[in-house]
N, C-alpha and C positions, 0 to 999 in steps of 0.2 A: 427506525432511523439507525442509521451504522455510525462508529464509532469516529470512523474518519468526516464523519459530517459533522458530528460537536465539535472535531479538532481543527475545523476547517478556520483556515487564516484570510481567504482571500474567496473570490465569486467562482463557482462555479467554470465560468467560463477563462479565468484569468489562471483557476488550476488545469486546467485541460491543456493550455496552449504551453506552462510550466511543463508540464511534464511529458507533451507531445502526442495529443491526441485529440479527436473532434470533442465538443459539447456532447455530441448526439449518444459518443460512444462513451464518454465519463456517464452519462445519465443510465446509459441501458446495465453497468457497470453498477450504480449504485444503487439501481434497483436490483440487482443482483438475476438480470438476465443475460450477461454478458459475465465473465471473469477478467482481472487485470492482467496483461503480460507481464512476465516477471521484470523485463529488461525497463518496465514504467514502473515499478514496485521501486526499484532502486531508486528511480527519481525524484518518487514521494520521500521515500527514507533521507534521501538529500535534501528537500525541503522542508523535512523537521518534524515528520508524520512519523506517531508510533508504528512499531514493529508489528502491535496487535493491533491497529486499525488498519495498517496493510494487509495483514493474514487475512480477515475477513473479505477481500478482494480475490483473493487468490483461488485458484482450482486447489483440490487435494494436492494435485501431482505438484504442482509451483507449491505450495507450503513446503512442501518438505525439502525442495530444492533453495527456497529461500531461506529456511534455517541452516541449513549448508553455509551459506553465504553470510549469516549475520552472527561474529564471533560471540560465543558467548563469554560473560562475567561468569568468574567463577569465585562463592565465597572463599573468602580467606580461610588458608588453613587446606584447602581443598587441592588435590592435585589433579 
């Protein structure tokens, strides 16, 4: 089970259509025969999904382009 499946708020099919894409291809996605496009990665992150339950979506090449994209915190003190 992936991590955006315990974090899941709504059905399966009511996130697919959220975020713009078929049932068929969120499912081949969470089985982890498919990878997410980054450009749907945003729209979970809009919808309130951790950073690291999207990562797990993601190809190698899309993580690294989506930590580009998602500012990080930096402790205090830290420049």
């Amino acid at each position: 089970m992936r991590l955006i499946e315990v974090e899941m708020k709504e059905k399966k099919i009511e996130l697919a259509k959220k975020v713009g894409i078929s049932p068929q291809f969120l499912n081949q996605i969470l089985k982890g025969e498919r990878y997410l496009p980054i450009d749907k990665a945003i729209a979970l992150l809009d919808a309130g999904y951790s950073v690291e339950a999207i990562k797990e979506l993601l190809s190698p090449k899309n993580k690294l382009a989506f930590d580009k994209l998602i500012p990080r915190e930096e402790p205090t003190g830290v420049r």
